[in-house]
C-alpha positions, 0 to 999 in steps of 0.5 A, a space after each residue: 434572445 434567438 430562439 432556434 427551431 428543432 432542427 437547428 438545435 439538432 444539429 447544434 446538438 450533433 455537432 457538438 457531439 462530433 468533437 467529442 470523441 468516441 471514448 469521451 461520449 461512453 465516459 460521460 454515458 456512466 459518470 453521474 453526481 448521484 452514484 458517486 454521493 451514494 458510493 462515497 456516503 455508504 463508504 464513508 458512513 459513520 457505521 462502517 466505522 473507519 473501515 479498519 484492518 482487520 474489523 467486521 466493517 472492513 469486511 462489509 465493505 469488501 462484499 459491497 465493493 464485490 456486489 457492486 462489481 456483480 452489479 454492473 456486470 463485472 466477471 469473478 476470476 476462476 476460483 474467485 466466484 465471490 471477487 474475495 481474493 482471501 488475504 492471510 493476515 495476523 494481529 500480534 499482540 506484542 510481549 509484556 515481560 521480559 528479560 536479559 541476562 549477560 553474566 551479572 548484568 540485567 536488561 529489562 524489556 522494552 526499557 533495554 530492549 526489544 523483539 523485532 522478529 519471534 515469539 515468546 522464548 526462553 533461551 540461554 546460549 554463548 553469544 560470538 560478536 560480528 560486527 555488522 553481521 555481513 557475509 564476509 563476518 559470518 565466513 570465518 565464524 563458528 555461530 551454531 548453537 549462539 547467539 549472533 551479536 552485531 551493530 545495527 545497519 551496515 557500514 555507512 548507514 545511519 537510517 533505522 528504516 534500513 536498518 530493518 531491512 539489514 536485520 532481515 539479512 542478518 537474521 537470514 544468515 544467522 539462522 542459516 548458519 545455526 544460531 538460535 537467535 540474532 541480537 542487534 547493539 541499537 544506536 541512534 540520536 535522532 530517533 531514541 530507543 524509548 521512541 522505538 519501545 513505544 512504537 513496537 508496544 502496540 499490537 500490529 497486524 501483518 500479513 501471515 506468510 504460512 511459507 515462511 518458517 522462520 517467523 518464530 526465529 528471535 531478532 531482538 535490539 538492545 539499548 547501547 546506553 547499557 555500555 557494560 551489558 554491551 560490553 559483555 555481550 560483545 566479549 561472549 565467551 564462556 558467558 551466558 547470555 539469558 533472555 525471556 520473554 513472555 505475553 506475546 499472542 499471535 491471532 489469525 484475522 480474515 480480510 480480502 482484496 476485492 478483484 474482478 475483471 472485464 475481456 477485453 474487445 480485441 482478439 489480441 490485445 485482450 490478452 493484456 491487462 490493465 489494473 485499476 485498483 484502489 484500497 479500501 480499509 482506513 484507519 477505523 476508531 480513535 482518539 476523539 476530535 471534537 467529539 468525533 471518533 470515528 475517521 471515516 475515509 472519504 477522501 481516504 479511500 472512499 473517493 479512489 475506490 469509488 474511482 475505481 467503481 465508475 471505471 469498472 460501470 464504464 468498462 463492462 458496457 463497454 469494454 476497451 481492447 486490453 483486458 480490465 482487471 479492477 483491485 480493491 486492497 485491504 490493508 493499506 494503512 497497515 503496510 500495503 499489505 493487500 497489495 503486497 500480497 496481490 503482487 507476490 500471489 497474482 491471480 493474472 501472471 504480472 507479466 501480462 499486465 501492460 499497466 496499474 492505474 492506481 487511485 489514492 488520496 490524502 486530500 484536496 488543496 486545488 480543485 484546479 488539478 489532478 494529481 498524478 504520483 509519477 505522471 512524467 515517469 511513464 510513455 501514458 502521460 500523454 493520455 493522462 494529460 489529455 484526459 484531464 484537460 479534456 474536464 477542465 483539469 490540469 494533470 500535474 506531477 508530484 511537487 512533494 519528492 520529501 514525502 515520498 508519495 510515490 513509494 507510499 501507495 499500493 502502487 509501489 509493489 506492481 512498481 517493484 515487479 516492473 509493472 508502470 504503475 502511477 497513482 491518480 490523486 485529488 489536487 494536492 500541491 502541498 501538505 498544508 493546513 487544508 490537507 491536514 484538517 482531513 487527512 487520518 482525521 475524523 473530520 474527512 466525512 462525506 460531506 466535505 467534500 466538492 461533489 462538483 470537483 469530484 465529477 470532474 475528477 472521476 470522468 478524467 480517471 474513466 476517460 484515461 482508463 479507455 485511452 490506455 486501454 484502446 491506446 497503440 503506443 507503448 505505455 511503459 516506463 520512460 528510460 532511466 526511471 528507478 524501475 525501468 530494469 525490472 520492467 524490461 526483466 518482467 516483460 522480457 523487453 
């Protein structure tokens, strides 16, 4: 073998460093194995107890996230010295008795019906049939004083998804209209109500809108089975409708988004933000698997926070020319409630926020690529490509339209607003027995994992982040995109 003398491995060794860009070199300066095993173990350790919502070990995460935000030189935003943006949420412990009383008709709780909205009430009261409780069903109706009856869903629907949207609606008019209370007659083969009892049988947590002042308003759905009591609710008249229930509790929980920010270089363009952002929480304790109860998260979320931390090390030593701002969500798996939350209560206004980078995971079935959740549906696809392929990854789109993964992700409540806003995901191309053994399983610890892929991985996402954050071509959403009019209201386009 050859041997080379010091000056022409130098110069080997220079040249080599010339075809790497600028930004590629200060990537590969900050993405090492060691930190991100370290990151990932603590995360994803059996002590932190599956990172639940709300749980103490969940908040523990969060102060590690922020000192470690403080650490690599990260700056709090203006009221925000300890990085915790407070995230108001409550558990509601749901009812455990109830009845309905329609004349000489009996429903029991939970068999015949449920509360979807309200507290524990007791209430009799006329009720007045709508319909499928639309505007023009409310405009002719006098309902002050009733109880509103209607169908559950719109004309055409039959997706009970929607049909929780629609009882928002209707239960916005009813309580505008001075009823006391709005009562939905519950239809539905494919998904039986037995099936819907014990879906809301369980305690839930939501976020706590101290805004809203309708909370404590009743919306409830009823069993059809029970044809004569739906009857007699439909006839309303002189006859009273009576309904109780009891046993509900509603506690307020602590729980945070972690949030920090880097300036960016540039005189003007650091007047525009990127998000890089990633939850945190998983699903905590629960049924055993092979002894094991505790699903820890470490593709789920521990790698996508730890994505978010290597980009956060690199852009504080070296700031790009838009503005960092780094987002750790709470309560993800409950709802994406801390993004929600974020999106409606931003610390930075929306509209200065050119881009969200999310970083979420289920799992890994193809260590070959990187998965982009709406890569081809923003103008950035181009620097995500090149950044990935750069590491030896190919950048592909969602090949799964049926799961919805795109909606299924924090991401999706920056989308709304009009903020482009893809999400970087391990290599996933289907959910197949490789993916399933992991996801929402005990199984997903840290020492599953492909550390030598997840290198790859992590210096692909830092390496875009710096091209979108230097980048002068628009990254918005590509023409036709389902969010495209809300970016162009958001940014005044």
């Amino acid at each position: 073998m050859m041997m080379l003398s010091c000056t022409a491995t130098k110069k080997v060794s220079d040249s080599a460093a010339i075809k790497k860009d600028k930004d590629q070199q200060l990537t590969e300066s900050t993405v090492n194995i060691n930190d991100i095993k370290a990151h990932i173990h603590y995360l994803a350790s059996d002590e932190l107890k599956g990172r639940d919502t709300p749980s103490p070990e969940l908040n523990i995460a969060a102060r590690y996230l922020s000192t470690s935000l403080m650490r690599y030189g990260v700056k709090p935003l203006p009221g925000y010295e300890d990085y915790l943006q407070k995230v108001p949420m409550k558990t509601v412990t749901p009812a455990d008795t109830g009845l309905l009383k329609v004349g000489t008709h009996q429903m029991e709780f939970l068999t015949d019906f449920l509360m979807l909205d309200g507290d524990n009430l007791e209430l009799s009261a006329q009720t007045v049939f709508l319909d499928r409780g639309t505007e023009k069903d409310y405009e002719k109706a006098d309902v002050k004083g009733k109880i509103v009856v209607t169908i559950c869903g719109y004309e055409g629907q039959d997706d009970p998804q929607a049909w929780f949207y629609a009882a928002k609606e209707k239960k916005a008019r009813s309580k505008k209209n001075g009823a006391i209370a709005h009562l939905e007659i519950y239809k539905n083969p494919q998904i039986p109500f037995f099936f819907l009892a014990r879906f809301f049988s369980g305690t839930a947590t939501m976020l706590d809108d101290e805004a809203e002042d309708d909370d404590s308003f009743p919306v409830l759905w009823v069993n059809a089975e029970n044809e004569e009591a739906i009857k007699a609710l439909k006839e309303g008249g002189k006859t009273l409708c009576n309904v109780y229930v009891d046993g509900m509790k509603v506690e307020p929980v602590e729980t945070y988004n972690v949030v920090g920010m880097v300036e960016g270089s540039d005189p003007e363009l650091k007047n525009e933000y990127i998000i890089y952002s990633a939850h945190y929480d998983h699903v905590g304790v629960g049924r055993e698997v092979e002894g094991d109860s505790i699903y820890n998260g470490a593709r789920d979320n521990a790698v996508g926070s730890v994505t978010v931390l290597e980009a956060a090390e690199n852009l504080a030593l070296y700031p790009t020319k838009r503005s960092a701002l780094f987002i750790f969500f709470t309560g993800e798996e409950k709802g994406l409630l801390g993004s929600a939350y974020y999106a409606d209560n931003p610390i930075i206004p929306l509209n200065q926020v050119t881009y969200c980078f999310n970083s979420d995971n289920a799992g890994y079935n193809d260590t070959s690529v990187a998965t982009i959740i709406g890569l081809e549906r923003t103008e950035a696809e181009n620097l995500i490509q090149q950044a990935c392929n750069t590491y030896g990854l190919k950048a592909i789109q969602d090949n799964m339209p049926q799961e919805g993964l795109f909606d299924r992700s924090d991401n999706v409540n920056f989308a709304k607003k009009g903020v482009p806003a893809p999400t970087f995901s391990l290599g996933i191309t289907a959910f197949d027995d490789t993916i399933n053994t992991y996801y929402h399983q005990p199984a997903d610890g840290p020492n599953t994992l492909d550390y030598d892929y997840l290198v790859k991985f992590f210096k692909s996402y830092v390496y875009a982040c710096r091209l979108i954050g230097n980048t002068s071509q628009s990254v918005f959403w590509k023409e036709g995109d389902k969010y495209y009019d809300a970016g162009k209201a958001l940014y005044n386009k």
